[in-house]
SEPAGU-982668 format. One record per atom (N, C-alpha, C): x, y, z; residue number from 1. Coordinates in Angstrom, 3 decimals, m for minus. Layout:
N
east:north:up:pos
X:Y:Z:NUM
...
This chain:
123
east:north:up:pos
4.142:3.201:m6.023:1
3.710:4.145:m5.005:1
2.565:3.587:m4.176:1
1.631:2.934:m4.392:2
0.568:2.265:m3.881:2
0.588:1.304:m3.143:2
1.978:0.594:m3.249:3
2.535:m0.569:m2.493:3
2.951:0.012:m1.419:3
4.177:1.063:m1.358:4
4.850:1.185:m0.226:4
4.142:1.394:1.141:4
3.158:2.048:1.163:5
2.724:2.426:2.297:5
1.713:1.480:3.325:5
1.682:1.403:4.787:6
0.573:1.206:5.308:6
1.322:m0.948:5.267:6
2.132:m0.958:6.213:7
3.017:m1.980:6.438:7
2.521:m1.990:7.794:7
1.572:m3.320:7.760:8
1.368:m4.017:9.001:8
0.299:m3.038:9.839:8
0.484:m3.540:11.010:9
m1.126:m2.436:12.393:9
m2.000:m2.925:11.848:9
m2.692:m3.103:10.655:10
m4.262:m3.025:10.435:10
m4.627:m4.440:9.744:10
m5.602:m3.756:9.091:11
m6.186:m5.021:8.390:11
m7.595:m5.037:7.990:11
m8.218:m6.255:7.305:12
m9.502:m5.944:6.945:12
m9.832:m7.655:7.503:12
m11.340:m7.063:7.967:13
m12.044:m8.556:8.908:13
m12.718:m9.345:7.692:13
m12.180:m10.297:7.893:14
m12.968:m11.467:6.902:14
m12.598:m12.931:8.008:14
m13.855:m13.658:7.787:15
m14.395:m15.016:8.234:15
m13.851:m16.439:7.284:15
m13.480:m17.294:8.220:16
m13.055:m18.197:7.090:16
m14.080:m19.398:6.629:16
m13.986:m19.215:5.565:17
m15.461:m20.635:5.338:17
m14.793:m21.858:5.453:17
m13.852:m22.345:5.234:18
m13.360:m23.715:5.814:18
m12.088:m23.369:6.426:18
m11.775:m24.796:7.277:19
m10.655:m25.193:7.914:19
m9.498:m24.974:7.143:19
m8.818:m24.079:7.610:20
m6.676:m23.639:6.929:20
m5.887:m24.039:7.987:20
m5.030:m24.668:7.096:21
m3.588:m24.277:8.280:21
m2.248:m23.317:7.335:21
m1.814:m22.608:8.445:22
m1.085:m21.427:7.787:22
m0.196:m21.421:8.664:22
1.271:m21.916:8.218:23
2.157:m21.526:9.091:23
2.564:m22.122:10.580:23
2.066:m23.496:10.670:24
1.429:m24.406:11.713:24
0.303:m23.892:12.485:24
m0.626:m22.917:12.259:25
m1.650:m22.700:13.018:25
m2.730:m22.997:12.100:25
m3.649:m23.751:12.745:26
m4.990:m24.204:12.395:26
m6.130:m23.082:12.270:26
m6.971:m22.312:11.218:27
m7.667:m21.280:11.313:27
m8.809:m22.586:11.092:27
m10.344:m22.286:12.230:28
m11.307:m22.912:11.722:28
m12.450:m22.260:11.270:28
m13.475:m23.048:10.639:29
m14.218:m22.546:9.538:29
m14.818:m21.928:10.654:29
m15.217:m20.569:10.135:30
m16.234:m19.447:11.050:30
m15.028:m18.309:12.194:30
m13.685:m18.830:11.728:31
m13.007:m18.105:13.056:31
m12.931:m16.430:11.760:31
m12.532:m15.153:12.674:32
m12.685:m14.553:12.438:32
m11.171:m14.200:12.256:32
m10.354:m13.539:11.221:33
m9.175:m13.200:10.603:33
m9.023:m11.688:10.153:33
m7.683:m11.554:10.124:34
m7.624:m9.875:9.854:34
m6.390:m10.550:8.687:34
m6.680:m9.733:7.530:35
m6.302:m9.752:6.308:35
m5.435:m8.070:6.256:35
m4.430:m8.332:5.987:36
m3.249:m7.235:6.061:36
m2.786:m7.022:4.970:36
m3.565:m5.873:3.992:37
m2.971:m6.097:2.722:37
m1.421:m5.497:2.471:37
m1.170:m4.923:3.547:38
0.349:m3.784:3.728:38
1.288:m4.754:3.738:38
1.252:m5.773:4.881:39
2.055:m6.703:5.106:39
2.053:m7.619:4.293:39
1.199:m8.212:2.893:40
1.545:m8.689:1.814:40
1.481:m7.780:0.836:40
2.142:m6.406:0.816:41
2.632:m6.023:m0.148:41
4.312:m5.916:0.266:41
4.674:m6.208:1.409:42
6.037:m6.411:1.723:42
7.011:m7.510:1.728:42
5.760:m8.839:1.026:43
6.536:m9.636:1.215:43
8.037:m9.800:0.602:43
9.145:m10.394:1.270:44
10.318:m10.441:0.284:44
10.935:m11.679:m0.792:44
9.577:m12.530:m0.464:45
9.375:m13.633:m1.405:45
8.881:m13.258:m2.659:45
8.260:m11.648:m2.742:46
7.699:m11.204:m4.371:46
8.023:m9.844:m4.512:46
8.514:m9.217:m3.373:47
9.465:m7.472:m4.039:47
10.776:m7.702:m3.320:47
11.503:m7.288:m4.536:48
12.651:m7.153:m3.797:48
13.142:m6.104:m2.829:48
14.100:m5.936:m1.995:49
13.553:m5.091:m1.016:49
12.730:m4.128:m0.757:49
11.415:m4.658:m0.293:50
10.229:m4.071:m0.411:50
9.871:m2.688:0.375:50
10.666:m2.350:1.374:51
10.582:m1.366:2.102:51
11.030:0.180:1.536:51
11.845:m0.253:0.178:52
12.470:0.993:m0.285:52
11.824:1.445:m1.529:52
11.260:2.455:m1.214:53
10.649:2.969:m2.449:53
11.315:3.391:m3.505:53
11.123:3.183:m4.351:54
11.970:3.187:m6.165:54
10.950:3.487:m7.062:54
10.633:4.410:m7.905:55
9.691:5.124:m8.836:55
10.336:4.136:m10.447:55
12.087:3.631:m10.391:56
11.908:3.271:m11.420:56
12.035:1.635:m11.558:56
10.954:1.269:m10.488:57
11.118:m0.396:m10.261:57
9.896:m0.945:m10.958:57
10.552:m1.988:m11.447:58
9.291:m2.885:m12.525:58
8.007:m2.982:m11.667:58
7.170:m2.505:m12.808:59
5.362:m2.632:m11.830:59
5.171:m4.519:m11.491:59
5.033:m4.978:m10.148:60
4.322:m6.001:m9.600:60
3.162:m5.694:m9.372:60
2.724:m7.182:m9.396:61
1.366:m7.552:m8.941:61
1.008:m6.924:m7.586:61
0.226:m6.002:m7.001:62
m0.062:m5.878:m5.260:62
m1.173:m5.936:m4.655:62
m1.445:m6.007:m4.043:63
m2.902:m6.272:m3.143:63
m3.241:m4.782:m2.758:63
m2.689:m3.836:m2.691:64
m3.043:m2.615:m2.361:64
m4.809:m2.572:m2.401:64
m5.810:m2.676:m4.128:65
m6.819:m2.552:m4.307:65
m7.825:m3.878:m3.770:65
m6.857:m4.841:m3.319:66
m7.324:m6.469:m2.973:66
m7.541:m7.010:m4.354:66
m8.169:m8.108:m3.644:67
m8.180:m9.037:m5.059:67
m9.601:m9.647:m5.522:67
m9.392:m10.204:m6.489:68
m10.934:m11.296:m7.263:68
m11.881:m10.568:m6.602:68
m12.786:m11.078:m6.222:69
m14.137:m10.488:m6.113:69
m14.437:m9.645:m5.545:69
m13.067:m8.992:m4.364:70
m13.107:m8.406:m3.181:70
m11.989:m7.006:m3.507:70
m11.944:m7.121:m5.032:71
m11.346:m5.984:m5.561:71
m11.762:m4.848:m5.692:71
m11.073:m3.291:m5.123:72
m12.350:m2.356:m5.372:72
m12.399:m1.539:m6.894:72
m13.978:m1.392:m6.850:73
m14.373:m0.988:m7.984:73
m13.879:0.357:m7.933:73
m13.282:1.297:m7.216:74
m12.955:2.495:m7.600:74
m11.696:2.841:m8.468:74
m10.509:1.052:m8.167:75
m9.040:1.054:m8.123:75
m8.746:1.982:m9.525:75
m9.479:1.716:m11.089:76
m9.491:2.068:m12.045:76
m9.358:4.045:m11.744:76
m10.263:4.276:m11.211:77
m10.385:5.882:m10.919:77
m9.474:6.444:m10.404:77
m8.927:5.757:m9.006:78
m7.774:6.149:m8.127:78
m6.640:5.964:m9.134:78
m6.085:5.262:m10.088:79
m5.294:4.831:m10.459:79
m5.014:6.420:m11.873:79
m6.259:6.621:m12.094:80
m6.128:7.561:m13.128:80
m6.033:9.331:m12.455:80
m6.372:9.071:m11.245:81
m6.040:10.512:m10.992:81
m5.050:10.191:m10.395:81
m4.444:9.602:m9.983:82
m3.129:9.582:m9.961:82
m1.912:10.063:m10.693:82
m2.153:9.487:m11.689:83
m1.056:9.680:m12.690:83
m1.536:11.104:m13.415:83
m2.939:11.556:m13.535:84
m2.984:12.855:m13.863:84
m2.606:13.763:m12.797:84
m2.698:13.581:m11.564:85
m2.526:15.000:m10.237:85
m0.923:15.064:m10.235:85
m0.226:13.846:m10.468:86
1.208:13.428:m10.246:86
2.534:14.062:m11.557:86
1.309:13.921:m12.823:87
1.717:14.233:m14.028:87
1.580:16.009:m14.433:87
0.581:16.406:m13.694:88
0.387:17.960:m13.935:88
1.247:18.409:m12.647:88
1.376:17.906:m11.344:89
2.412:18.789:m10.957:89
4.255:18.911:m11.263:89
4.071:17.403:m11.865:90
6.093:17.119:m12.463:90
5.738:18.737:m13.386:90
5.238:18.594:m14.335:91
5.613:19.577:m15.805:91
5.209:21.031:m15.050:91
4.575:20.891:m14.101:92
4.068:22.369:m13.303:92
5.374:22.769:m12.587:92
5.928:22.189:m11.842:93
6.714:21.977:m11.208:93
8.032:21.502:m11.339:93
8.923:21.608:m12.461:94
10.412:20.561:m12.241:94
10.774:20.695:m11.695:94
10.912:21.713:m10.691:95
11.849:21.999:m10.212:95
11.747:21.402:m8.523:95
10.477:20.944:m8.120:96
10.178:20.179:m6.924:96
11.387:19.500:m6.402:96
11.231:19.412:m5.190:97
12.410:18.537:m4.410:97
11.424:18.668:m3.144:97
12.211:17.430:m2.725:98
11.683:16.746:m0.963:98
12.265:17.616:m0.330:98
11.882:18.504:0.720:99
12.378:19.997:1.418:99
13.013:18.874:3.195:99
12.917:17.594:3.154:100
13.337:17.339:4.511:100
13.745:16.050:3.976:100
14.683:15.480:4.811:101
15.568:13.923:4.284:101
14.099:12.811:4.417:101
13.996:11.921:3.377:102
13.308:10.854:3.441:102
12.969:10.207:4.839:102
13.893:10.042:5.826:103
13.562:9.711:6.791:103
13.243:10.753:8.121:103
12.553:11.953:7.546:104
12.004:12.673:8.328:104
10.482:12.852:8.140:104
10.019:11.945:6.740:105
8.729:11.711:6.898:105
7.912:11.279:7.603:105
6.809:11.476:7.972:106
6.057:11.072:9.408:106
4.196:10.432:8.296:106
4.484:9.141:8.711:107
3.175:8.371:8.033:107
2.134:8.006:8.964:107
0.842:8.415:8.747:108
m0.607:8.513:9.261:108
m0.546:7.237:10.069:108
m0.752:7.249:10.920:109
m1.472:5.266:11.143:109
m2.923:5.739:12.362:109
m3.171:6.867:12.272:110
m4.427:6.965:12.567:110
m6.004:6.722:12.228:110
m5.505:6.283:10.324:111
m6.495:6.017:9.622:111
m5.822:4.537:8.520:111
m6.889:3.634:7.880:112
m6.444:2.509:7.380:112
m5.688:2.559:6.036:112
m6.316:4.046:5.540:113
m5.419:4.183:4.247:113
m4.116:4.757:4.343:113
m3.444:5.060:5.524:114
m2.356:5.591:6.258:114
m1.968:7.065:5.116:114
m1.168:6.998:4.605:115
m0.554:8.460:3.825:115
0.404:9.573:4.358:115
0.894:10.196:4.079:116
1.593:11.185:4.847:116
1.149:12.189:5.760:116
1.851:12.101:7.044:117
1.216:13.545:7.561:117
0.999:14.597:6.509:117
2.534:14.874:5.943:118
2.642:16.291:5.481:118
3.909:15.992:4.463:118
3.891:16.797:3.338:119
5.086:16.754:2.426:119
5.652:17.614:2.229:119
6.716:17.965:3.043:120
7.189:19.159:2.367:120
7.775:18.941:1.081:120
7.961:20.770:0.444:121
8.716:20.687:m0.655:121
9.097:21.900:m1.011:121
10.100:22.201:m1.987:122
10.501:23.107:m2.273:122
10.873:23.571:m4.037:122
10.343:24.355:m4.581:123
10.687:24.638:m5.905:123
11.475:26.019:m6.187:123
């Protein structure tokens, strides 16, 4: 669930301390870069078709929280109310269903953590 969303538009500014080449383009030390963690959680070199969300697909590695040093310290917290807000409404709720076809969802890109406008549902 943390992967799917928030594919490409944005990014986070980071500086490069030395000279890269990526893709035949030369980045030099001090140029300024936008780091897209959406667009490497799509890659199709490490999910298989990454665009389709699947609840019962083997957990990968994702950049969603970033990485090494630049990992956030909250990911642990977010990660646990998650599965508790997600887990008290299944058993609250079985009877939930998506009230509009999957592709009538409408996703934020007004803000960097993107998310849903709105969910409907119906029990």
């Amino acid at each position: 669930m943390m992967r799917v969303p928030g594919k490409g538009g944005g990014g986070i500014p980071r500086y490069s301390h030395t000279d890269i080449e990526i893709g035949g383009v030369t980045i030099r030390a001090g140029d300024l870069v936008m780091l897209d963690n959406g667009a490497a959680n799509h890659d199709e070199a490490v999910f298989a078709d990454p665009d389709r969300f699947d609840v019962t697909r083997r957990a990968t590695a994702h950049l969603t929280f970033g990485h090494g040093v630049r990992y956030c310290i909250g990911a642990p917290l977010a990660r646990m109310e998650l599965q508790v807000a997600f887990g008290q409404m299944v058993s609250r709720f079985p009877d939930m269903r998506l009230a509009v076809p999957v592709e009538d969802l409408r996703v934020r890109s007004d803000v960097l953590t993107g998310g849903l406008i709105e969910l409907p549902v119906t029990w």
